[in-house]
Every structure is written in C-alpha cells, then in structure tokens.
C-alpha positions in Angstrom: -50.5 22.2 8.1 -51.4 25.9 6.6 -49.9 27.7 4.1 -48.1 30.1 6.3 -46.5 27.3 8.4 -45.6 25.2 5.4 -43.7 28.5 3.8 -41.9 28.4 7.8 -40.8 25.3 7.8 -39.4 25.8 4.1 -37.7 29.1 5.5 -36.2 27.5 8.4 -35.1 24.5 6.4 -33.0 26.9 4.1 -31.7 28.7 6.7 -30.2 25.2 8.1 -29.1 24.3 5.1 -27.2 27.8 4.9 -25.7 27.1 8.2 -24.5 23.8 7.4 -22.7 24.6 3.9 -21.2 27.7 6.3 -19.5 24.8 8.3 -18.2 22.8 5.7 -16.7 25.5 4.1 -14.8 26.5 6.8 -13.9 23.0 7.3 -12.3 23.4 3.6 -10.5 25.9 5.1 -8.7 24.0 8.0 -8.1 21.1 5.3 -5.4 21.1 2.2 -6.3 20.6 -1.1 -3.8 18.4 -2.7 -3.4 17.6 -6.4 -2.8 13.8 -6.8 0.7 13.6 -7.4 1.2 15.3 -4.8 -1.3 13.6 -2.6 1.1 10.3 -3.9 4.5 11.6 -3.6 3.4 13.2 0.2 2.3 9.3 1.1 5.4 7.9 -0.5 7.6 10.3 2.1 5.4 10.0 5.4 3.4 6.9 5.5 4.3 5.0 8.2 4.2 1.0 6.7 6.8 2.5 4.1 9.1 3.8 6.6 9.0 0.6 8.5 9.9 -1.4 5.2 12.7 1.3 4.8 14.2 0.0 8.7 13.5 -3.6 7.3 15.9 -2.9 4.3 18.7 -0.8 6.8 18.4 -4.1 9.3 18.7 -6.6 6.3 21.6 -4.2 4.9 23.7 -4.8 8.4 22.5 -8.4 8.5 24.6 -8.9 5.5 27.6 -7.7 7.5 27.3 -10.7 9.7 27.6 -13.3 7.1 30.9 -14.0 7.0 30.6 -14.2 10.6 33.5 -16.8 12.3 32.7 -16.6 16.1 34.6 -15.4 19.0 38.1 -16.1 18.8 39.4 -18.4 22.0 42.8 -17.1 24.1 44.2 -19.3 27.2 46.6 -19.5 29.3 47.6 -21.9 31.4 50.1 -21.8 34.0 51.5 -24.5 35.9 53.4 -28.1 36.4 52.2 -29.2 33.2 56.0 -30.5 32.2 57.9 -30.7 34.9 58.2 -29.8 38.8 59.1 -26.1 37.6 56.2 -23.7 36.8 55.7 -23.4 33.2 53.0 -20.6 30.8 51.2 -21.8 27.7 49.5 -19.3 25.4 47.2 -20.6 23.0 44.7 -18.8 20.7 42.2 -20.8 18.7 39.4 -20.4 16.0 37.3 -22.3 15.3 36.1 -21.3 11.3 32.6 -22.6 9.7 33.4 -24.7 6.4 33.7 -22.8 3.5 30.9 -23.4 1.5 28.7 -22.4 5.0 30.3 -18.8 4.9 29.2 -18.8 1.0 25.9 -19.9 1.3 25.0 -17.4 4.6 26.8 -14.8 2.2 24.4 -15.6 -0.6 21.3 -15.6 2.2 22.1 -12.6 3.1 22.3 -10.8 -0.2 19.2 -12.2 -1.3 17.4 -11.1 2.2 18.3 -7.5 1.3 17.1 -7.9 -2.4 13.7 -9.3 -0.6 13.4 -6.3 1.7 13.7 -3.7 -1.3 11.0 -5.7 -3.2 8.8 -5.7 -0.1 9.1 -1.7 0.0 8.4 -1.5 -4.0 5.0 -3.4 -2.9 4.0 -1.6 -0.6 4.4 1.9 -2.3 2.5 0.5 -5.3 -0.2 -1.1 -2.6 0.0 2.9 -0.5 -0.4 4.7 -3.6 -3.2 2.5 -5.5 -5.3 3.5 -1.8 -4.2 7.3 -2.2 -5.3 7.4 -6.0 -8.7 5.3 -5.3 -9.5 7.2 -2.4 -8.1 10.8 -4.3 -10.4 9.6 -7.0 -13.9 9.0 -4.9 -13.1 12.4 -3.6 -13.3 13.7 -7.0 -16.5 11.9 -8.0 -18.0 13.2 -4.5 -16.6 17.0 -5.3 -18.2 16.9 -9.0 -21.5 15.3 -7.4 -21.5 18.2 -5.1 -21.3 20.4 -8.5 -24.4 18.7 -9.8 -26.5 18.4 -6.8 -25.9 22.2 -6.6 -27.1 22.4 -9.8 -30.3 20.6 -8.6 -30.7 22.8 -6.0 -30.8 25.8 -8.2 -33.1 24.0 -10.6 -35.9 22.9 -7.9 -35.1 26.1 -6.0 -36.4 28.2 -9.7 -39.0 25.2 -10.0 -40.0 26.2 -6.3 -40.3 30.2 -7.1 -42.2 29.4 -9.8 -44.7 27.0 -8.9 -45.0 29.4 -5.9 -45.9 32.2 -7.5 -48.5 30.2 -9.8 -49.9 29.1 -6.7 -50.5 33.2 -5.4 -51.7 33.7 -8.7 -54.1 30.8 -8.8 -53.1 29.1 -11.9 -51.5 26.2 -9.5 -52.8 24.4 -6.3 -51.2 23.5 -3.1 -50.1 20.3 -4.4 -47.8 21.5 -6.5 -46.2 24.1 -4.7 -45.8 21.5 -1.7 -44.3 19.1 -4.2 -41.3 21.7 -5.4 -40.7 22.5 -1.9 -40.2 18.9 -1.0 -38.1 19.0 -3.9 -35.7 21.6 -3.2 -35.2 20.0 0.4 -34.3 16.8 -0.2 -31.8 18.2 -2.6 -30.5 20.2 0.4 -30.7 17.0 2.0 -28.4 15.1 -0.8 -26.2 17.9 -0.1 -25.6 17.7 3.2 -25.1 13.4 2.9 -22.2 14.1 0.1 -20.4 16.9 2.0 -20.4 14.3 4.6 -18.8 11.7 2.3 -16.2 14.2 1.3 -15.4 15.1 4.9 -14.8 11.0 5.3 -12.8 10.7 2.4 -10.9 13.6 3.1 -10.1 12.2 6.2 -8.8 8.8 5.3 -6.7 10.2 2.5 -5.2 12.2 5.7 -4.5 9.5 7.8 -2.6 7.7 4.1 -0.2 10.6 4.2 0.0 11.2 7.6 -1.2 14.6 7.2 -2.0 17.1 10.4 -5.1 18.0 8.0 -7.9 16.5 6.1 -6.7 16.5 2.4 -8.9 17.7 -0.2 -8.6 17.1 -3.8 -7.5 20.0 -6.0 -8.0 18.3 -9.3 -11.4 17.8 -11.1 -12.5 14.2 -12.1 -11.5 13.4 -15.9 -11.4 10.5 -17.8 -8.0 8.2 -17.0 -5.7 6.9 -19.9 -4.4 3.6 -19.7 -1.3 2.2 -22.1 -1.8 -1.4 -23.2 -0.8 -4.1 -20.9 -0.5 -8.0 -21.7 0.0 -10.7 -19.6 3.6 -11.4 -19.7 4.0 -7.6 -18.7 1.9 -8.2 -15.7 3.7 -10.9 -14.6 7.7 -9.5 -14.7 6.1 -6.1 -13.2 3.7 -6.8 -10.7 4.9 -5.9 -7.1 4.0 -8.4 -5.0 4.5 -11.3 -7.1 8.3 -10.1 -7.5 8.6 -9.9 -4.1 6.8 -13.5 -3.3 9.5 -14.8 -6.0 12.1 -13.0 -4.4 11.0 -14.9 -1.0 11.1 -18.4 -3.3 15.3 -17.5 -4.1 15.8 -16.6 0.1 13.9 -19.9 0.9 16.1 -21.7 -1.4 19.3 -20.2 0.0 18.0 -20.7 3.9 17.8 -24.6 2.5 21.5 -24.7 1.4 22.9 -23.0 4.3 21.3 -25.4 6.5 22.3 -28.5 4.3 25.9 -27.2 4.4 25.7 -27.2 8.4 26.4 -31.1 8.5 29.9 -30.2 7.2 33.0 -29.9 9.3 33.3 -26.7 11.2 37.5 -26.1 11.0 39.5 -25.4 13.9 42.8 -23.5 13.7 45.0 -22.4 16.2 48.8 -21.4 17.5 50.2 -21.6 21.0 53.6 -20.4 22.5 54.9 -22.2 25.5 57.4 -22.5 28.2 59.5 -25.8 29.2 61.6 -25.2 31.8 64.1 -28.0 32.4 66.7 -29.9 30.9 66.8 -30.7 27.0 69.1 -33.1 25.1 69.8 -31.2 21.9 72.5 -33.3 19.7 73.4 -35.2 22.8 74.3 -32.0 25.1 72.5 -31.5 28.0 70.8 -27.6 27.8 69.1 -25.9 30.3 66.0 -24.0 29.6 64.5 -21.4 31.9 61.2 -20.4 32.0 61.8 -17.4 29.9 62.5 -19.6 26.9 59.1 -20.0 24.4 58.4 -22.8 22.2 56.0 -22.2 19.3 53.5 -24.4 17.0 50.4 -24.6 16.1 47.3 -26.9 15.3 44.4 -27.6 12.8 41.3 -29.6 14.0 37.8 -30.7 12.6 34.7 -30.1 14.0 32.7 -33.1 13.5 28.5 -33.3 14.4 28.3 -36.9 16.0 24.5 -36.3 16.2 23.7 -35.6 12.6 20.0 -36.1 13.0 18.6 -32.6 14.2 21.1 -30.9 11.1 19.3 -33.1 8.8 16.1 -32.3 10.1 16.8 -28.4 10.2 17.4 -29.2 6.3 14.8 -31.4 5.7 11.9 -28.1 7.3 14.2 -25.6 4.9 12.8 -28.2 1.6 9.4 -28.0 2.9 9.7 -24.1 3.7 10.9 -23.6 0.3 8.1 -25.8 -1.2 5.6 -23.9 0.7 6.8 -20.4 -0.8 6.6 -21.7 -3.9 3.5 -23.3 -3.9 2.1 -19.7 -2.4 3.7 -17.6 -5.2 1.9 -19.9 -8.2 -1.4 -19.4 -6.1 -0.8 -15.7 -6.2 0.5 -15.7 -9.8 -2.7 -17.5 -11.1 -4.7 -14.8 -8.5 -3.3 -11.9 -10.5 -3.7 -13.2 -13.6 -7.7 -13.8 -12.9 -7.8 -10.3 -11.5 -6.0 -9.1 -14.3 -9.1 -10.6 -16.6 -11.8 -9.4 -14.0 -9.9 -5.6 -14.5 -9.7 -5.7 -18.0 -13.4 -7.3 -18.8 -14.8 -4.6 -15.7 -12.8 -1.6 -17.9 -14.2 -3.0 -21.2 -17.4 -2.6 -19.5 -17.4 0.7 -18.3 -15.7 2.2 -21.7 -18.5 1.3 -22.9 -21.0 2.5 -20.8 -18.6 6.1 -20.4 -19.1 6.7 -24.2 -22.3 5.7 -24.1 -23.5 9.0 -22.5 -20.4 10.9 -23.8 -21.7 10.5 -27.2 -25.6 11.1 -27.0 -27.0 10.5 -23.2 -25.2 13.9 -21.5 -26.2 16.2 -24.6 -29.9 14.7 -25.2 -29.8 15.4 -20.5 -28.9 18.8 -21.2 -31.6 19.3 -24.1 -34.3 17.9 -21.7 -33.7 20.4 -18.8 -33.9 23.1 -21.2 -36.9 22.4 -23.2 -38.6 21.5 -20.0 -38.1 24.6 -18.2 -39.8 26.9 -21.4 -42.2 24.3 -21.7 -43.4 24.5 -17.8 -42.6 28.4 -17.8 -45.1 28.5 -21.0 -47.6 26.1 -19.9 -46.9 23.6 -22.2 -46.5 20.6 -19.5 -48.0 20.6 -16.2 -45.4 20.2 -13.0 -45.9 16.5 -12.9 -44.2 16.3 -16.6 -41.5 19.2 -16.3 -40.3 17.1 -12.8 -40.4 13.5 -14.3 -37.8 15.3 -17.2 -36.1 16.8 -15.0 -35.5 13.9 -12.7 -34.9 11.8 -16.0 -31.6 14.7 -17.6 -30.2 14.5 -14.2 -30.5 10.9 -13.3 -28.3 10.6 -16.8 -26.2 13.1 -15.8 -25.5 11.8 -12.4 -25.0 7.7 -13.9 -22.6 9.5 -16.3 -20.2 10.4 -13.1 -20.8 7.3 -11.9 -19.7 5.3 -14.5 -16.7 7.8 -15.4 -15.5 6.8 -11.7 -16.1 3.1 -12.4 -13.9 3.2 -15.1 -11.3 5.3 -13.6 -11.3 3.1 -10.9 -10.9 0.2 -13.3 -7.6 2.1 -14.7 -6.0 2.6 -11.4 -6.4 -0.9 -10.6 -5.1 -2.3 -13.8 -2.2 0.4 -13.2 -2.1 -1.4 -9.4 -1.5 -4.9 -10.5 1.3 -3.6 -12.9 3.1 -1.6 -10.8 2.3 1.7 -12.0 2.9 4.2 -9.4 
C-alpha cells in the first residue's frame, strides 16, 4: 500500500468514526439521563415484580377477612304430616361453627400471611434497587472510560500529526507514521466498543424502570462510602432472610391450624314449628291450629370418625415447617459467607483504589507529559514516547477499574443489609 492510499484509508476511517459518534449522540438525545436516586426511586414506583408483590400484599390483606370465616348458614322448611294427619311447617336455621381455637389459629395464619407478603415486597425492592445501582454504576465506569479513551484519541491523534509531519520532513520513516495511524484507529475503535456498552446498559437500566427510553446516567463515577456493618446487623436487616423467617412463623401457624382441625366443629341451631292437633295441657284437652308456633332450639358436635387424613394433613404441616426452617439456616449461613467474600473483596480493592490515588494516577499523568516534550524534542524515539504512553494510561484506565470494583463491593455490602 502507498502513501497516498494509506493517508485514504486514515481519512475515511475518521470520517466513519465521525459518523458513528454523530449517531450515538443523537441516541443521547432520544434517551434520559437520570441521577441514581432517581434512577432508584423511578424503579421502586414502576417496576413490574414490585407491583405484583404490592397485589400479593392487597390479596393477603382480604385473605385475612376470611379468617374468621363460619360457613353458609343452613334454613329449612319442611312442610307436611310430620305429627299428625293435619299438615304442619317447621322452620329451622342451623350453623354449623368451627371450634374455637380453629377460628384463632386461621386468624393468626392469616395475620402472619400479610406480615410475609410486606417482607417479600421489602426484598424485592432492596433485590430491584441493588440491579438499578450496579447497573447505574457500570454505566458510570463506561461514561468515564469514554472520557479517557477520548483523551487517547486526542493524544495518538497529536502523536499522528506529528509523526506525520516528521515523516514529510524526513526526520521519520514510514514505520512510524503507519504505527500512530494504527494508533489513533484502534482508539476510534475502543470508542465505538464502549459507546456500544453504554447503549446496552442504558438499555437494561430502562427495562428496570420500565422506562419508554434508554436511561443514561447523569452522575459522574466517585468513590462510594460505606458505614460499618457487623454481623449481627446483617442478620436482623437483611431482606430476604427476614422474609424466609417470616415464612418459618406462617409454616408454624399453617401446622396449628391443621392440628386444631381434628377438634369438634359445633353445631347450633333454632327451629319454630307447627303442631296442629289436640294437646293435654294440665289435663284439658286444647286445640291447636296450624297457626300456633312452637319454638326451641339445638346444639350438636361435629365429630371426624376418620381421623386419619386430619392427622396426616398435620403430620405434612411438621414436615413443611421443618423444611422452611432448614432453608432459612442454609440461607443465613449463605449470607453470612457472602457477607465475608464482600467485606475481604472491599478490603481488597481499598487497597488497590488508594494505591493509585496516592502515587500511580499523579506519577500517569507526569509520564504523559514528560513524554510528549521528550518526543516533540527528540529526546526518545516513537517506540519509547508510545510504550509511556501506553504505560500512564494503562494506570489510568486500572484506576477506573478498580474504583468500580470497589464501588461495586459497597453496593453489595449495602445489598445484603438492606440499604436501599
């Protein structure tokens, strides 16, 4: 390839790459840049798992309206020669009533089932949010990568200039000038990868709030601060684990309504009747019509001759209850070993983050400068001013990285604590 189509292909390559950032700019446009509370609180309002745990807490609510639930009440009448040749009525209304402590415990049940439904919607708005704030905060590493990748581009784009015009001049060869151009487009390249990635991540944060747009992030990337947390803290505060408790107290209540099932059911009622025909009342003969009523009324038991599926119904509450519980100790010794994988992964990348906060960004920043006089003056040839160059901003770009990491370790920390 010549000179003159080497300097086309550059030209055309730039021109593309002018295009392209055109595009994603305007897709900026059609998105809506969010700060991260806000991002949170719009999530919290239209996400669609949260609304459904917001109808499981209105059905649980008019559940516990049918707790003290009796049955249908039973009305017959009977009409006929039930006493006598003469036609007679009968009224009677029955009820038949659960025993008390049934009504108790299905109270109880039911009390604890709407407890359990709030819990479940407290998890999942700390679970909704933790995915908004670690996908809000990759968007910010990708925007600040965009930053430094631009400021790539301008350095290889002055490295390119230059190393062109040495090469008119003659105090360079082709090499070299081939070398910066390469340079500057695979920076263009990077570019063009990461807007990508922030178009991706924009997206998913729109499909977490349910947004008609891709959400962009209006807050820059700085360094999270994290209160201290111990164990015992995690464990009365996490989430999920309250809720999984909260499921050990229904399971326990389920077991004692079915256990109190083998009781009685009582049976109450009152009739009002007619007995036409002849009554001896103190030894005089009386004549009753049809349109004289006779009252009373009568209590009954309800009594399961075939005990053995009750007792079995109890029996799989015990092992249902057993099973919750042996779930929530599994989960509490989880969360406790992520807790020490979260705190040992943030001790980590503290480290690492002050690292290049107190020497590695300012000795980066000292490099690219002295470089660029140094190649500008002829101190170094190309091959040393890009091996600096590609040292300061490999340090520059591991220092976003490992602000993110650590970031990300804070919001997870804050996740298993319930810190919305």
């Amino acid at each position: 390839m010549n000179i003159y189509n080497m300097k086309n292909t550059f030209t055309k390559a730039i021109a593309i790459f002018s295009i392209y950032n055109f595009a994603f700019n305007i897709s900026n446009v059609n998105g809506q840049a969010l700060s991260q509370d806000q991002a949170v609180e719009t999530a919290l309002k239209n996400n669609q798992s949260l609304k459904s745990a917001e109808f499981g807490i209105d059905y649980s609510r008019q559940l516990k309206r049918t707790a003290t639930d009796i049955g249908k009440t039973s009305v017959v009448w009977m009409h006929g020669q039930y006493n006598s040749i003469y036609q007679d009525n009968n009224f009677t209304i029955t009820q038949a009533v659960p025993f008390p402590t049934t009504l108790i415990n299905q109270t109880r049940l039911t009390q604890e089932q709407l407890v359990g439904s709030q819990k479940n919607l407290v998890a999942l708005q700390n679970e909704i949010a933790y995915q908004v704030k670690s996908t809000y905060e990759q968007l910010q590493y990708q925007d600040a990568l965009r930053d430094l990748l631009r400021r790539q581009d301008s350095l290889y784009q002055d490295f390119s200039k230059a190393s062109s015009v040495r090469f008119k001049t003659g105090e360079s060869n082709l090499l070299e000038k081939t070398t910066a151009e390469t340079q500057y487009l695979e920076i263009q390249n990077q570019l063009r990868m990461n807007d990508a990635d922030i178009d991706i991540s924009a997206v998913r944060l729109q499909a977490l709030l349910k947004s008609e747009k891709p959400i962009y992030n209006s807050d820059k990337i700085i360094k999270r601060s994290l209160s201290t947390v111990t164990d015992s803290v995690l464990l009365e505060t996490n989430p999920q684990l309250k809720f999984l408790q909260q499921e050990v107290i229904i399971s326990n209540r389920l077991k004692r309504v079915e256990r109190s099932k083998v009781l009685p059911d009582l049976s109450v009622g009152i009739f009002t009747q007619s007995l036409t025909g002849v009554q001896n009342i103190d030894g005089v003969d009386n004549f009753f019509s049809s349109s004289k009523f006779f009252n009373g009324f009568q209590l009954g038991l309800s009594i399961p001759l075939w005990i053995s599926p009750h007792l079995a119904r109890a029996k799989a509450a015990n092992f249902h209850e057993e099973a919750v519980r042996k779930n929530t100790e599994a989960f509490e010794t989880s969360i406790k070993s992520s807790y020490v994988q979260a705190a040992r992964e943030l001790k980590k990348n503290e480290a690492s983050l002050r690292y290049y906060e107190d020497s590695a960004l300012k000795n980066a920043d000292l490099i690219i400068s002295q470089s660029q006089k140094a190649y500008r003056s002829g101190e170094i040839g190309y091959i040393e001013y890009l091996q600096s160059l590609k040292i300061a901003l490999s340090i520059k770009n591991n220092y976003l990285q490992s602000l993110t990491q650590y970031n990300q370790s804070v919001l997870k920390i804050e996740f298993l604590v319930g810190k919305i």
